[in-house]
PDBQT receptor file of N, H, CA, C and O in Angstrom, charges set to zero:
ATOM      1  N   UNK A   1     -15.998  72.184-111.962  1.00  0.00    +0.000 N 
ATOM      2  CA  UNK A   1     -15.684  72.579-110.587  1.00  0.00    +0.000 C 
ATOM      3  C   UNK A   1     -16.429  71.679-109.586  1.00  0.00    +0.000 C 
ATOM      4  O   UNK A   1     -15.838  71.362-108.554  1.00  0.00    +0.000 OA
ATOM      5  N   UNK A   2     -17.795  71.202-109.833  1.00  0.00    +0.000 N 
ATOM      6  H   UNK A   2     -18.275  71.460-110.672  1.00  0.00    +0.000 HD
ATOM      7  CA  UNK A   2     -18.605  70.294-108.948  1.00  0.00    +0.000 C 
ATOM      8  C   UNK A   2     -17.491  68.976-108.580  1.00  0.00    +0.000 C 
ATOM      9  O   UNK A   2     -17.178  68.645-107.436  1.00  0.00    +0.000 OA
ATOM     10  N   UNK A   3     -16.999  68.339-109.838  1.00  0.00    +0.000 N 
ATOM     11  H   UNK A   3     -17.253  68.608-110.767  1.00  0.00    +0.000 HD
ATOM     12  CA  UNK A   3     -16.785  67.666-109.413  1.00  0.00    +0.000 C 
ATOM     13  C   UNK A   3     -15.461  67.424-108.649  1.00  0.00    +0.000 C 
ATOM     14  O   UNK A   3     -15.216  66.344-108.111  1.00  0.00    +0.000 OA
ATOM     15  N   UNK A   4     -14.335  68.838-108.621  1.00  0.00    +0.000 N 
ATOM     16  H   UNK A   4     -14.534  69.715-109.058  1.00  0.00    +0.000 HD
ATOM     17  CA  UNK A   4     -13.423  69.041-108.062  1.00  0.00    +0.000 C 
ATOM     18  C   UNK A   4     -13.912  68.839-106.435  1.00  0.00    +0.000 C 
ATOM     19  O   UNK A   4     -13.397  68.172-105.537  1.00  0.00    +0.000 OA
ATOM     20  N   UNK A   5     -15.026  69.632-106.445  1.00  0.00    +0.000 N 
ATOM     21  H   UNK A   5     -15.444  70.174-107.174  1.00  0.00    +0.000 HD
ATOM     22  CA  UNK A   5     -15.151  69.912-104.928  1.00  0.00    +0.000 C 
ATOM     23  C   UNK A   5     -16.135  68.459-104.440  1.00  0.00    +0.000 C 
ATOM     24  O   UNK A   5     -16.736  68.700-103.393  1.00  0.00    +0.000 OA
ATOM     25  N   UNK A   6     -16.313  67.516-104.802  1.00  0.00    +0.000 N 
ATOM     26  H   UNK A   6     -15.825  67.320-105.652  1.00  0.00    +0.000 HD
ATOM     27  CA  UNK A   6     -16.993  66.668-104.425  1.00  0.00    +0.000 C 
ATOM     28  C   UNK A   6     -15.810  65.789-103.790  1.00  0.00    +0.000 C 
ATOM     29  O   UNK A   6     -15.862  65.108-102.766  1.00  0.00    +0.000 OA
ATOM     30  N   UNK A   7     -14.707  65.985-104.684  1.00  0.00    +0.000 N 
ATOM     31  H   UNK A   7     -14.665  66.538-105.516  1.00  0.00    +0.000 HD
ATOM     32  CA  UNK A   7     -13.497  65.059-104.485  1.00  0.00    +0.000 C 
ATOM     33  C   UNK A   7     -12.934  65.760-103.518  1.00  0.00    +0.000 C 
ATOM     34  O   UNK A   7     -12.925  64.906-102.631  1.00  0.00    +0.000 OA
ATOM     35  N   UNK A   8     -12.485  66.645-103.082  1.00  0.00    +0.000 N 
ATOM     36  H   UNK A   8     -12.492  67.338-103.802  1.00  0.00    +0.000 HD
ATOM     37  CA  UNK A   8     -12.260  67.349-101.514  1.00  0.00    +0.000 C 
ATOM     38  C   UNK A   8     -13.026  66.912-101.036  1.00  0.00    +0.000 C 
ATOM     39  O   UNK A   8     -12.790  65.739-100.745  1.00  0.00    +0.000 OA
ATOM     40  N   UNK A   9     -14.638  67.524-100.544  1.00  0.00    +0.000 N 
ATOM     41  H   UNK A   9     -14.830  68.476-100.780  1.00  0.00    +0.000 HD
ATOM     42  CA  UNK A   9     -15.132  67.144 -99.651  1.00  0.00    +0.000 C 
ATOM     43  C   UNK A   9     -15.628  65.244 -99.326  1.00  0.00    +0.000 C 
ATOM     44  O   UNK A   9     -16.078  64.841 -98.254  1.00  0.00    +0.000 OA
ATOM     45  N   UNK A  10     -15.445  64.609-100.232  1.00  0.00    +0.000 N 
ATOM     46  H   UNK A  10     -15.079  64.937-101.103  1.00  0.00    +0.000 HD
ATOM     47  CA  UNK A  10     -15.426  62.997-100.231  1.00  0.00    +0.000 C 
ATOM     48  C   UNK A  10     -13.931  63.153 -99.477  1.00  0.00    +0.000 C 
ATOM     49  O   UNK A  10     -14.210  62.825 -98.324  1.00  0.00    +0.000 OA
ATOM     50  N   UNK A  11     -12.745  63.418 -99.494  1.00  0.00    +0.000 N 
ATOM     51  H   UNK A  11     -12.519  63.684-100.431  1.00  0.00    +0.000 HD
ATOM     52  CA  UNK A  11     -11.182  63.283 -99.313  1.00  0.00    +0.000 C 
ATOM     53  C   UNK A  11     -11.381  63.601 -97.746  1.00  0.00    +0.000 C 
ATOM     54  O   UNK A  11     -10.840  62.942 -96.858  1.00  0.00    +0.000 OA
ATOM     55  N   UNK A  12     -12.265  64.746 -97.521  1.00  0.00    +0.000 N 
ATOM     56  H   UNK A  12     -12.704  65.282 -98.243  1.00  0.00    +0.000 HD
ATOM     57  CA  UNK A  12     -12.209  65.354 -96.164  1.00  0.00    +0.000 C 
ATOM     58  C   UNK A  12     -13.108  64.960 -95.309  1.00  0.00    +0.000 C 
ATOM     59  O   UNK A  12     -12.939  65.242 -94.122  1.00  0.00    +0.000 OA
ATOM     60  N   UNK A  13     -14.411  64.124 -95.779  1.00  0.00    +0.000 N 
ATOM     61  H   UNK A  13     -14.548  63.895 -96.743  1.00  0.00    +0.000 HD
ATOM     62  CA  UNK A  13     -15.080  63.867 -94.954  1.00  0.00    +0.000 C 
ATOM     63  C   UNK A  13     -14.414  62.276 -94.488  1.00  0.00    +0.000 C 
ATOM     64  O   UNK A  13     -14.768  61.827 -93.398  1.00  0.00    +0.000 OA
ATOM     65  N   UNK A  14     -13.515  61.520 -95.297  1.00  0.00    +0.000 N 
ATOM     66  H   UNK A  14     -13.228  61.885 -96.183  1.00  0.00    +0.000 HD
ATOM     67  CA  UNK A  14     -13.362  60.477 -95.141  1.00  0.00    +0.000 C 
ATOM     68  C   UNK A  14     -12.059  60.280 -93.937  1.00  0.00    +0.000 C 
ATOM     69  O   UNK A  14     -11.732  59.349 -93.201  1.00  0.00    +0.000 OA
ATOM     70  N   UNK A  15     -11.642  61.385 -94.126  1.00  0.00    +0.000 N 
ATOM     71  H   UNK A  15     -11.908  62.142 -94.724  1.00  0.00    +0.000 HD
ATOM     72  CA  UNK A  15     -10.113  62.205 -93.015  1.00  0.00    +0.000 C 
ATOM     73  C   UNK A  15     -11.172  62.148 -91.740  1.00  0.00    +0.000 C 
ATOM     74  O   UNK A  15     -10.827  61.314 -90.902  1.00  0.00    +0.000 OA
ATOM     75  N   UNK A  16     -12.041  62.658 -91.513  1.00  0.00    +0.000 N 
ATOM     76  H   UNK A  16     -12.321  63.336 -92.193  1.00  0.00    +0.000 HD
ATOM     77  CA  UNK A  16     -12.788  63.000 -90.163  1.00  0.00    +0.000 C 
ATOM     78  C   UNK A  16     -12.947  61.691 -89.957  1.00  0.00    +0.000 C 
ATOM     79  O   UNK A  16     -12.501  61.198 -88.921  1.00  0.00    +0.000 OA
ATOM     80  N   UNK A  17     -13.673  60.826 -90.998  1.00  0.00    +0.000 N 
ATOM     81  H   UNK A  17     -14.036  61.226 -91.839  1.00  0.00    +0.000 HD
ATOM     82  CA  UNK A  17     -14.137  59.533 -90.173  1.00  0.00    +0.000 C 
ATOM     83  C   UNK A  17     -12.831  58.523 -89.744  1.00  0.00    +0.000 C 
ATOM     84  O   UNK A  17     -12.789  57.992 -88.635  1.00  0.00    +0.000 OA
ATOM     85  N   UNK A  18     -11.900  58.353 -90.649  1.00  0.00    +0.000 N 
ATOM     86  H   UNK A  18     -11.935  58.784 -91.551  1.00  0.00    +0.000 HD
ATOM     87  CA  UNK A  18     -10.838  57.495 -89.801  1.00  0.00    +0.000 C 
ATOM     88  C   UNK A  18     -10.310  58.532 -88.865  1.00  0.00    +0.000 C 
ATOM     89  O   UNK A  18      -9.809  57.702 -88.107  1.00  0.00    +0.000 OA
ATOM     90  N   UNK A  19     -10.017  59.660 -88.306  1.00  0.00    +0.000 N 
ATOM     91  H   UNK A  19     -10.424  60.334 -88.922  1.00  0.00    +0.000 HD
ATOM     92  CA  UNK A  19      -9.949  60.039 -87.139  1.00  0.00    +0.000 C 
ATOM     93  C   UNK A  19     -10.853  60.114 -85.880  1.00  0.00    +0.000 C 
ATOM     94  O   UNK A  19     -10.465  60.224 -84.717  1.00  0.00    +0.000 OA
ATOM     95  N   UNK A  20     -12.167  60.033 -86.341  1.00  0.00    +0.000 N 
ATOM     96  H   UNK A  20     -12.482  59.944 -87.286  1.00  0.00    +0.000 HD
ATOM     97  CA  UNK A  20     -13.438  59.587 -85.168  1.00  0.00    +0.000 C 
ATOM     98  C   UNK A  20     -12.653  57.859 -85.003  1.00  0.00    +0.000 C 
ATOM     99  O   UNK A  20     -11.897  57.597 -84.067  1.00  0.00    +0.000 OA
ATOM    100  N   UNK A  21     -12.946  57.050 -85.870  1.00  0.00    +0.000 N 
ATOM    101  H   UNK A  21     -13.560  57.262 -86.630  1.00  0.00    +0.000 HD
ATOM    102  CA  UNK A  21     -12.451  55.766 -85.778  1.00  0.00    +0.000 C 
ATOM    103  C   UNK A  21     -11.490  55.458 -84.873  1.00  0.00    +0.000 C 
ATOM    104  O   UNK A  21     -11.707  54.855 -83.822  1.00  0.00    +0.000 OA
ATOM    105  N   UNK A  22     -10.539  55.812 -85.207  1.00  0.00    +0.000 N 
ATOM    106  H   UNK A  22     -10.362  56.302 -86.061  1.00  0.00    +0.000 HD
ATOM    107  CA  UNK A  22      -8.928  55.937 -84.566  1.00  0.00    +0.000 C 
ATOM    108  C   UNK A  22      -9.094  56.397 -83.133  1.00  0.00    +0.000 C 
ATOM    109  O   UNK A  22      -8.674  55.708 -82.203  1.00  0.00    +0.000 OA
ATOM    110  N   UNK A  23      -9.840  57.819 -82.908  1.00  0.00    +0.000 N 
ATOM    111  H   UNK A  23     -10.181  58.378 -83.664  1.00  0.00    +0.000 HD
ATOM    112  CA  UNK A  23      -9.876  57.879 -81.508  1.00  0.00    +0.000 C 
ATOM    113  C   UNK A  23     -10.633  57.181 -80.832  1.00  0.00    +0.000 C 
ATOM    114  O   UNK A  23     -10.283  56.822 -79.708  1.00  0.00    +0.000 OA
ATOM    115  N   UNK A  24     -12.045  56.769 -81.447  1.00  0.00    +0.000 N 
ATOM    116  H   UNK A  24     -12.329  57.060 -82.361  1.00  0.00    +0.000 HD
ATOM    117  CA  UNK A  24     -12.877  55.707 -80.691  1.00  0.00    +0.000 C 
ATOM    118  C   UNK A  24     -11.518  54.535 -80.824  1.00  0.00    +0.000 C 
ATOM    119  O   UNK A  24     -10.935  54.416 -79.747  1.00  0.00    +0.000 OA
ATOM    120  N   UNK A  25     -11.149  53.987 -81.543  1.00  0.00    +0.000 N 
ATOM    121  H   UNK A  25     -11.623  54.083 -82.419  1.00  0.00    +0.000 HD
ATOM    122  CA  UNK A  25     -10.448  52.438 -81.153  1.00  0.00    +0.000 C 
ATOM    123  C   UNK A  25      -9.055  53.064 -80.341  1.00  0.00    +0.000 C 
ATOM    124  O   UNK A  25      -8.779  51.894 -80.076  1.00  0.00    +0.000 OA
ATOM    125  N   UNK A  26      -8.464  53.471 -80.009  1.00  0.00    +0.000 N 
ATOM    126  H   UNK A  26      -8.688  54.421 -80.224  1.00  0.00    +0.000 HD
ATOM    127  CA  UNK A  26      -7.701  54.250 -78.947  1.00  0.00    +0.000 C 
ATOM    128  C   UNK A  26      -8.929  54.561 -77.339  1.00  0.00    +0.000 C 
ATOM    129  O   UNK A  26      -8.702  54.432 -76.136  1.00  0.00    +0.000 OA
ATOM    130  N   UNK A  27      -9.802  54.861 -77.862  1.00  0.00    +0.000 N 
ATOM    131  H   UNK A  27      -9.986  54.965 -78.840  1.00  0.00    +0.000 HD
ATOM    132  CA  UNK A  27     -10.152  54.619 -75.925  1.00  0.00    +0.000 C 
ATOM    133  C   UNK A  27     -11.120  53.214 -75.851  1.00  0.00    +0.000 C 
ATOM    134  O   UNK A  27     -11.512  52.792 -74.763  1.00  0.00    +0.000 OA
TER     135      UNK A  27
């Protein structure tokens, strides 16, 4: 199970950062 949820939260934290990205390079 650890390593199920490592792979979500690696999947989801990496979703937040190209959307911080994306909106920083958009303004």
């Amino acid at each position: 199970h650890s390593g199920l949820i490592k792979t979500y939260l690696g999947s989801f934290a990496l979703s937040i950062f190209i959307i911080i990205l994306y909106m920083h390079g958009t303004n």
